[in-house]
ZASE-506175 format. One record per residue (C-alpha): residue in three letters; x, y, z. Coordinates in steps of 0.1 Angstrom, whole numbers, plus 5000, padded with zeros to 4 digits. Layout:
% ZASE-506175
AlaXYZ/...
//
This chain:
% ZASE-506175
Unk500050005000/Unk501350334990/Unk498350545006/Unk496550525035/Unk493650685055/Unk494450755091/Unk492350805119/Unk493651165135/Unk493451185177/Unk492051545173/Unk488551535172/Unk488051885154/Unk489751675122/Unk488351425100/Unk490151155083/Unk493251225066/Unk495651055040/Unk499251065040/Unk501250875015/Unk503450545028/Unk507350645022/Unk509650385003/Unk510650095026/Unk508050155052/Unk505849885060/Unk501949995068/Unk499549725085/Unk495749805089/Unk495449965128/Unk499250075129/Unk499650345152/Unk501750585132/Unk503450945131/Unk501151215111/Unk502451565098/Unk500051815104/Unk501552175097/Unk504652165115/Unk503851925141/Unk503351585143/Unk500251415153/Unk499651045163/Unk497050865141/Unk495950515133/Unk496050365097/Unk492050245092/Unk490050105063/Unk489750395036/Unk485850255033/Unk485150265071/Unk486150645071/Unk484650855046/Unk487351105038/Unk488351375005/Unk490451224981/Unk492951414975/Unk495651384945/Unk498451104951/Unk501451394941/Unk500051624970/Unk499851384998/Unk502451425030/Unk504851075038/Unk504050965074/Unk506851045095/Unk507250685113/Unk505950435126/Unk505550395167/Unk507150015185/Unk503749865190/Unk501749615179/Unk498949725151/Unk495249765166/Unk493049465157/Unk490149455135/Unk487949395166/Unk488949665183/Unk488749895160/Unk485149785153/Unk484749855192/Unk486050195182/Unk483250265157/Unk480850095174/Unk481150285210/Unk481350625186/Unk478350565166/Unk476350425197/Unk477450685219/Unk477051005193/Unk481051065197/Unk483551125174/Unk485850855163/Unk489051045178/Unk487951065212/Unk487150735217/Unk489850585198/Unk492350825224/Unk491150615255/Unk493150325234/Unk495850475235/Unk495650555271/Unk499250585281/Unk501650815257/Unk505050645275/Unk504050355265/Unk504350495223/Unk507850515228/Unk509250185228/Unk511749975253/Unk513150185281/Unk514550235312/Unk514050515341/Unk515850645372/Unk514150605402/Unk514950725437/Unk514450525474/Unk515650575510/Unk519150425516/Unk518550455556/Unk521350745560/Unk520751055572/Unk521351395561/Unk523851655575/Unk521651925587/Unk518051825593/Unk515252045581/Unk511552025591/Unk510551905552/Unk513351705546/Unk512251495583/Unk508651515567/Unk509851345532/Unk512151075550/Unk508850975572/Unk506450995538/Unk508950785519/Unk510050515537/Unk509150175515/Unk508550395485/Unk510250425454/Unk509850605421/Unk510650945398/Unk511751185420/Unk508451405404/Unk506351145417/Unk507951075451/Unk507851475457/Unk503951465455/Unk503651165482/Unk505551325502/Unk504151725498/Unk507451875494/Unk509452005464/Unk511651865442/Unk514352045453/Unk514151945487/Unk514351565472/Unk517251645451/Unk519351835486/Unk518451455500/Unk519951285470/Unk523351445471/Unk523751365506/Unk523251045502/Unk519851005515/Unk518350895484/Unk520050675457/Unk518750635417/Unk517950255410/Unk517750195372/Unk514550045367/Unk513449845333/Unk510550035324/Unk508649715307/Unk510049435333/Unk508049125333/Unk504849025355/Unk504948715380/Unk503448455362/Unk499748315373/Unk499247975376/Unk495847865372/Unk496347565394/Unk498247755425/Unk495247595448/Unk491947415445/Unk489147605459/Unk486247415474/Unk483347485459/Unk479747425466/Unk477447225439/Unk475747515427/Unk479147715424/Unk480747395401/Unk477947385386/Unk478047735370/Unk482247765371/Unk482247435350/Unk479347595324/Unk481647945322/Unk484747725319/Unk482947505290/Unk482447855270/Unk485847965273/Unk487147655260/Unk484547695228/Unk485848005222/Unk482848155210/Unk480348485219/Unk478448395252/Unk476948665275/Unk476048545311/Unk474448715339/Unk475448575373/Unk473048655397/Unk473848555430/Unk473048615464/Unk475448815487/Unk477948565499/Unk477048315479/Unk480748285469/Unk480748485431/Unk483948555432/Unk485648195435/Unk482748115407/Unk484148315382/Unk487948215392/Unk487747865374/Unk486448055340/Unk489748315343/Unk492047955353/Unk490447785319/Unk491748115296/Unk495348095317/Unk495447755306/Unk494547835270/Unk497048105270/Unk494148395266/Unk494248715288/Unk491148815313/Unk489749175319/Unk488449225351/Unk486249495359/Unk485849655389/Unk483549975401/Unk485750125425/Unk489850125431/Unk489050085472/Unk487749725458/Unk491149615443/Unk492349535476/Unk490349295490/Unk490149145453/Unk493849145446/Unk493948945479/Unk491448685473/Unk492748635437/Unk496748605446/Unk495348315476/Unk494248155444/Unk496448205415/Unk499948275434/Unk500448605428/Unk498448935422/Unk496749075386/Unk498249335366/Unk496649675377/Unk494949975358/Unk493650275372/Unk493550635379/Unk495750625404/Unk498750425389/Unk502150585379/Unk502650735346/Unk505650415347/Unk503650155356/Unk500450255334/Unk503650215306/Unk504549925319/Unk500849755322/Unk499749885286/Unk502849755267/Unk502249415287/Unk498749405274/Unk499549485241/Unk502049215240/Unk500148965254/Unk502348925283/Unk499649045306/Unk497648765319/Unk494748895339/Unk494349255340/Unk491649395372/Unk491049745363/Unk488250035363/Unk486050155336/Unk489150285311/Unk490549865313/Unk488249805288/Unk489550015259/Unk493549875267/Unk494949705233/Unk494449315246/Unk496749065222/Unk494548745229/Unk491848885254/Unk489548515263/Unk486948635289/Unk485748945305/Unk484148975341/Unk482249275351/Unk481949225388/Unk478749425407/Unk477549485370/Unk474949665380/Unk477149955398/Unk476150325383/Unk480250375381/Unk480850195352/Unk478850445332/Unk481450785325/Unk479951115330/Unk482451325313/Unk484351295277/Unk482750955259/Unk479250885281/Unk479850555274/Unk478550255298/Unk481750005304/Unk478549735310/Unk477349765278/Unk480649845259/Unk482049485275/Unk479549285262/Unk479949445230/Unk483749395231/Unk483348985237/Unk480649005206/Unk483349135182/Unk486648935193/Unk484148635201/Unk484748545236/Unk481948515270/Unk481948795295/Unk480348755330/Unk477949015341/Unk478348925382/Unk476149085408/Unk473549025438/Unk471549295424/Unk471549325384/Unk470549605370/Unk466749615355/Unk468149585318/Unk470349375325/Unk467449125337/Unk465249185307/Unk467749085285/Unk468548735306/Unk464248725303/Unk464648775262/Unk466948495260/Unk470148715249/Unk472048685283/Unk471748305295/Unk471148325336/Unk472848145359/Unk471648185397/Unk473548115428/Unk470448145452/Unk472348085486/Unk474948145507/Unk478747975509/Unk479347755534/Unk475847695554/Unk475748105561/Unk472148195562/Unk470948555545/Unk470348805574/Unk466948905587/Unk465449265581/Unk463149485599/Unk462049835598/Unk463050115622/Unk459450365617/Unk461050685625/Unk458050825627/Unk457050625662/Unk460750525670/Unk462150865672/Unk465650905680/Unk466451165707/Unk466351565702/Unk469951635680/Unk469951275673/Unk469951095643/Unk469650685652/Unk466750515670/Unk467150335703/Unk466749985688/Unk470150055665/Unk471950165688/Unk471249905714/Unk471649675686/Unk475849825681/Unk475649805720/Unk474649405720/Unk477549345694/Unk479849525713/Unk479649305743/Unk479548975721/Unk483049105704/Unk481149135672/Unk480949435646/Unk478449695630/Unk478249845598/Unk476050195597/Unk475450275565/Unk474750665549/Unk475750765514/Unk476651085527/Unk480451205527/Unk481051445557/Unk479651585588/Unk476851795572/Unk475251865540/Unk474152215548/Unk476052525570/Unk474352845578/Unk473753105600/Unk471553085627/Unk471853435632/Unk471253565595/Unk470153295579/Unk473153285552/Unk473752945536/Unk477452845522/Unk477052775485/Unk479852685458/Unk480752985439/Unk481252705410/Unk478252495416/Unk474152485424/Unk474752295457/Unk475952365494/Unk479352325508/Unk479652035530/Unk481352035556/Unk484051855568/Unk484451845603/Unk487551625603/Unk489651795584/Unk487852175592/Unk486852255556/Unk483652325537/Unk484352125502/Unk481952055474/Unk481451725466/Unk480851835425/Unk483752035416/Unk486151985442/Unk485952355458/Unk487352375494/Unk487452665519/Unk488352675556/Unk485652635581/Unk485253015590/Unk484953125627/Unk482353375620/Unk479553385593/Unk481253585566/Unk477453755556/Unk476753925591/Unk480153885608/Unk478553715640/Unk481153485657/Unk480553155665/Unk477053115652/Unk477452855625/Unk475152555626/Unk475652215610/Unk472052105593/Unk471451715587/Unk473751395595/Unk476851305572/Unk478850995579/Unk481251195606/Unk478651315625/Unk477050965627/Unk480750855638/Unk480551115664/Unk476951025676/Unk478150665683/Unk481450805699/Unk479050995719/Unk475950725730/Unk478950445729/Unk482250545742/Unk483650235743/Unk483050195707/Unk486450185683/Unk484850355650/Unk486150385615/Unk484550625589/Unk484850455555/Unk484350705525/Unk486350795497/Unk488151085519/Unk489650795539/Unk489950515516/Unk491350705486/Unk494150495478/Unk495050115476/Unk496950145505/Unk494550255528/Unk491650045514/Unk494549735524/Unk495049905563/Unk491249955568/Unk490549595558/Unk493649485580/Unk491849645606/Unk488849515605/Unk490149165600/Unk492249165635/Unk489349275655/Unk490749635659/Unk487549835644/Unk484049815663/Unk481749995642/Unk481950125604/Unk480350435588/Unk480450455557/Unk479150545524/Unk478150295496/Unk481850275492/Unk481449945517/Unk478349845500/Unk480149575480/Unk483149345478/Unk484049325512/Unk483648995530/Unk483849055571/Unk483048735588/Unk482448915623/Unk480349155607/Unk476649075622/Unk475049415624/Unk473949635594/Unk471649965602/Unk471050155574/Unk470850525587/Unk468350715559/Unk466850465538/Unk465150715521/Unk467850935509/Unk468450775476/Unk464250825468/Unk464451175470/Unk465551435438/Unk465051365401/Unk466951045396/Unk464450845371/Unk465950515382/Unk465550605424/Unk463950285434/Unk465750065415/Unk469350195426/Unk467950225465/Unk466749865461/Unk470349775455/Unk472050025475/Unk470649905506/Unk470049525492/Unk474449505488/Unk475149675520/Unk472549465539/Unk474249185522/Unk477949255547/Unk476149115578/Unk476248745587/Unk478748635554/Unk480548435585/Unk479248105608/Unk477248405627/Unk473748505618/Unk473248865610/Unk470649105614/Unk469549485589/Unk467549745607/Unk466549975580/Unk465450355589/Unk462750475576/Unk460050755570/Unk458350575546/Unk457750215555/Unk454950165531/Unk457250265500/Unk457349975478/Unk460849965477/Unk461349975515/Unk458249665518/Unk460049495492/Unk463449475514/Unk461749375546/Unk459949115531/Unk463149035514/Unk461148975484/Unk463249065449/Unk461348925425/Unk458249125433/Unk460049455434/Unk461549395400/Unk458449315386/Unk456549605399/Unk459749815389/Unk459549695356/Unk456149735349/Unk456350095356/Unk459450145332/Unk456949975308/Unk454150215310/Unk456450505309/Unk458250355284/Unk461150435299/Unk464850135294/Unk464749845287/Unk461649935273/Unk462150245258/Unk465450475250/Unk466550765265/Unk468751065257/Unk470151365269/Unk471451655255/Unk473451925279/Unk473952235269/Unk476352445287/Unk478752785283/Unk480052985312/Unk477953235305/Unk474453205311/Unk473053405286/Unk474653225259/Unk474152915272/Unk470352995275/Unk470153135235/Unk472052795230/Unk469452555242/Unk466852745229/Unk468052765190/Unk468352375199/Unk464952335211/Unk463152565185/Unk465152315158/Unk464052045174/Unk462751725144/Unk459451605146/Unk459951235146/Unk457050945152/Unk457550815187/Unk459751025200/Unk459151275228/Unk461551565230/Unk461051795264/Unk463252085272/Unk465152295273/Unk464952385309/Unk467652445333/Unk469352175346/Unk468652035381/Unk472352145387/Unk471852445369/Unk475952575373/Unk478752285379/Unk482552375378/Unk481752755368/Unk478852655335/Unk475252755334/Unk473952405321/Unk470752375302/Unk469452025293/Unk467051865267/Unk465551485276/Unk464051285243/Unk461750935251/Unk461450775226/Unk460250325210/Unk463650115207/Unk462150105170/Unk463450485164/Unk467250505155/Unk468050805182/Unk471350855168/Unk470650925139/Unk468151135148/Unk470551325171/Unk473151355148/Unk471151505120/Unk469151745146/Unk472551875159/Unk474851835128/Unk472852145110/Unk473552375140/Unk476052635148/Unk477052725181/Unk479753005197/Unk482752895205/Unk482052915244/Unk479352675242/Unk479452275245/Unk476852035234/Unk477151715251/Unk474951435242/Unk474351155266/Unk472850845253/Unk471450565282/Unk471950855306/Unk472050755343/Unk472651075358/Unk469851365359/Unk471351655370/
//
């Protein structure tokens, strides 16, 4: 080939074609080196048909500069690419960039300096460099990345390195995994769980498309289910994809899997080093990585032989992105295993209302794991009435919890309160004027922090110090904390239980690996009486002495415009009550509530599933709302309100009339300003029988907008605000 079309990573470009210099070899879904004006551009050779492009004159086309060390992207993945674009209403460049996810790993073989402690000391001690020698012990990397764990400047790293204190280690940058052995140790398994391992294994071997939905109870041992599939591809030489939700997860997972295959997974998320994100992506692309456990972005990675994907607690909201692609990593994984021919595993204890209806249509074949591991019985539930068991003035949990905490307290046991609600209060004002502290960046209330003595907002990240005095009327000390957050639930137990030794478990406290691996140390040698925490422990964790669950505001998640409320507080509170009584121990839920009569909340106490989700999904069929029915957003935003308003209304005055489709809007969003933009939004409804994208595409492809406004379209949307 002496042309090519290439696939440009700028999504303001179309295709372009670029002519093949003498002696350089091309392959379909090589990664190459673009001209564009006087810079150079990375882009990916594609199928001239798949991309429709100008075609310009042979004699005037540019040679590609080179080719980058790495293997070409396959024709499944590429068809992932298209498909994820044209599903998703995104352009081809952005989703094709979450491919190439790491740019160090373009560049081929290398090595890199990086730094540890040698256990000397310097000459003169300073109160930073003491600080850096404490933050650093046991750590080692670039000295960029060792100066932000340990909060000090590089130069104050660099005074420690030519004393002595530090010393460079040369470090391989693409230095082999530990080998898994699928046959490290037998797990026992129950009937039921060899039962469906041996069905999962069976498809893996066949090497062929098969979508399964394992839905099984909490505790019913999921994990070690799924285990002999991922052992089946090892032995077939095929790499696994793990999915996760959350990083805090990895822990207790990484734990559980190294017990079984000798050592731990190859890791990908957020929070990994730009050296080891090289070092995991060129493994994957070489086929070197085995089993890869990773968030959301995992599933894009350039797998060589990729054999099975699992996408464990499938139902969780986190797997759909809210920024960049809207793309759900659910959805997307199944799709991925249809074009490179494979079976995924869709794993949870509360599956997600589409995910259901397409086990009911015959698409997704069900396998059900209806009881516990090991003779442990599913807890019982009752309902706390708040409204007739009122917890004391300034209090927030009724007399039955907390004597329940008190009973496990003198057995040796431990409790698990439950509110998905970061800090100590959602709302600060003054008692004296009235004033409440907003975000200057966002439509919601600082909350604040009373650990750490900050007012944050949880959308965009804002922070400010807790002020001594109301900074509208100047009036000291007259600042008032309004509703419970998960510290001032802590403090409440701390209060009514002194004895108590409790741990608040949220994303400000488990934001790392590290810590996520300390809490559950903790918890595991007895050392932690009573957890608060957010749905951050809903999940994954398994804590044998665990016997108590009281979850503190069942109603929380039924309140605001989320369209999909009793479905994800069915599951919410279903998962969390699912920590208690996973050991030989029976456990016990006590549910809060304002609303006992709520069909959600009747449902849980009678611990009846099925009816819920039938009720649940006969309303989503009258509404017409998914699996039923699609939906779509469109968000319109600009940071200044004004044009942001004209925006969404040329939008809406253009809007197509189209035969089963509803389109409502524009109105301002629930979060009307997030991270300094004025958001407008448009919702359509419309029969799976109407192609939406198209529809989108040609409504918004004929119209104009300034330069300071974004259109974001948002297809399967799971968030309302």
């Amino acid at each position: 080939m002496n042309r090519v079309r290439c696939l440009v990573l700028n999504a303001a470009l179309g295709p372009l074609d670029y002519k093949v210099p003498d002696g350089m070899k091309v392959e379909l879904g090589q990664v190459v080196e673009c001209p564009l004006g006087p810079r150079t551009v990375i882009g990916i050779v594609w199928e001239a048909e798949r991309l429709p492009g100008t075609d310009v004159p042979a004699e005037k086309l540019r040679p590609l500069r080179g080719l980058y060390p790495i293997p070409p992207f396959s024709a499944p993945l590429r068809r992932l690419i298209e498909w994820t674009a044209d599903y998703y209403v995104a352009s081809l460049a952005s989703v094709a960039r979450m491919a190439l996810s790491s740019g160090g790993a373009l560049k081929g073989r290398a090595s890199i300096t990086e730094y540890r402690l040698t256990g000397g000391m310097p000459e003169r001690m300073t109160p930073q460099r003491q600080a850096a020698m404490e933050a650093l012990e046991e750590e080692q990397a670039t000295i960029r990345e060792l100066a932000g764990i340990a909060g000090v400047s590089e130069g104050v790293l660099r005074g420690l390195v030519n004393q002595g204190v530090l010393e460079p280690v040369e470090v391989d940058c693409d230095r082999p995994y530990p080998e898994a052995r699928p046959d490290f140790a037998q797990v026992e398994l129950s009937d039921q769980q060899r039962e469906a391992s041996e069905l999962f294994a069976s498809a893996v071997r066949e090497e062929k498309f098969a979508p399964f939905l394992l839905d099984g109870v909490t505790g019913s041992g999921k994990t070690e289910t799924y285990f002999e599939p991922v052992a089946e591809a090892l032995r077939m030489g095929r790499q696994v994809l793990v999915l996760l939700p959350e990083i805090a997860l990895t822990e207790n997972f990484l734990h559980r899997f190294e017990e079984r295959f000798g050592t731990v997974p190859v890791l990908w998320h957020s929070s990994l080093k730009s050296t080891e994100r090289r070092r995991a992506w060129r493994a994957v692309a070489s086929g070197e990585a085995q089993v890869v456990v990773g968030a959301r972005s995992a599933l894009f990675l350039p797998f060589a032989r990729l054999g099975l994907i699992v996408v464990d607690e499938a139902h969780e909201t986190s797997f759909k992105q809210e920024d960049g692609v809207r793309y759900n990593a659910r959805d997307v994984a199944v799709m991925r295993a249809h074009f490179e021919k494979f079976p995924i595993i869709l794993a949870s204890a509360t599956p997600a209302l589409e995910s259901l209806q397409m086990a009911e249509s015959g698409i997704y074949r069900k396998v059900d794991l209806p009881s516990r591991f090991g003779g442990a019985q599913l807890p019982s539930i009752d309902i706390v009435d708040l409204t007739e068991e009122k917890p004391p003035q300034g209090m927030w949990l009724a007399q039955r919890l907390v004597d329940g905490v008190a009973e496990r307290l003198e057995r040796g046991e431990q409790s698990l309160l439950f509110l998905n609600r970061r800090g100590y209060a959602p709302l600060t004002l003054c008692r004296n004027c009235g004033f409440r502290y907003q975000c200057p960046n966002c439509s919601a209330w600082l909350v604040e922090h009373r650990f750490t003595r900050r007012l944050a907002c949880h959308h965009c990240g804002h922070e400010a110090p807790s002020p001594a005095a109301c900074q509208e009327c100047g009036e000291p000390d007259c600042l008032v904390a309004c509703g419970p957050g998960v510290e001032r639930i802590a403090d409440e137990v701390a209060e009514r239980l002194p004895e108590a030794r409790v741990f608040v478990a949220t994303s400000d406290t488990l934001n790392s690996p590290g810590r996520a691996a300390e809490f559950i140390a903790q918890v595991d040698a007895g050392d932690i009486d009573v957890i608060v925490g957010t749905q951050l422990v809903t999940k994954g964790f398994h804590f044998p002495e665990l016997t108590l669950v009281g979850v503190v505001d069942a109603d929380l998640g039924l309140e605001g415009g989320d369209l999909r409320a009793g479905e994800r507080t069915y599951q919410q509170v279903a998962q969390v009550a699912g920590r208690a009584g996973r050991g030989a121990k029976p456990g016990e839920v006590l549910i809060q509530t304002r609303h006992p009569e709520a069909s959600v909340i009747a449902a849980l106490a009678a611990g009846d599933r099925d009816a819920f989700y039938s009720a649940e999904t006969e309303m989503r069929r009258d509404a017409g709302a998914p699996p039923f029915g699609r939906w779509a957003s469109i968000i319109v935003s600009s940071e200044d309100e004004s044009e942001a308003r004209e925006a969404a209304r040329r939008i809406g005055d253009l809007r197509p009339d189209v035969p089963d489709c509803m389109i409502l809007g524009p109105a301002p969003a629930p979060m009307a300003q997030l991270r300094g933009r004025y958001r407008y939004r448009l919702l359509m409804n419309a029969r799976r029988s109407v192609q939406l994208q198209d529809v989108i595409r040609n409504w918004l492809g004929r119209i104009d907008h300034p330069p300071g406004v974004r259109v974001a379209v948002d297809v399967d949307p799971y968030s309302f605000v």
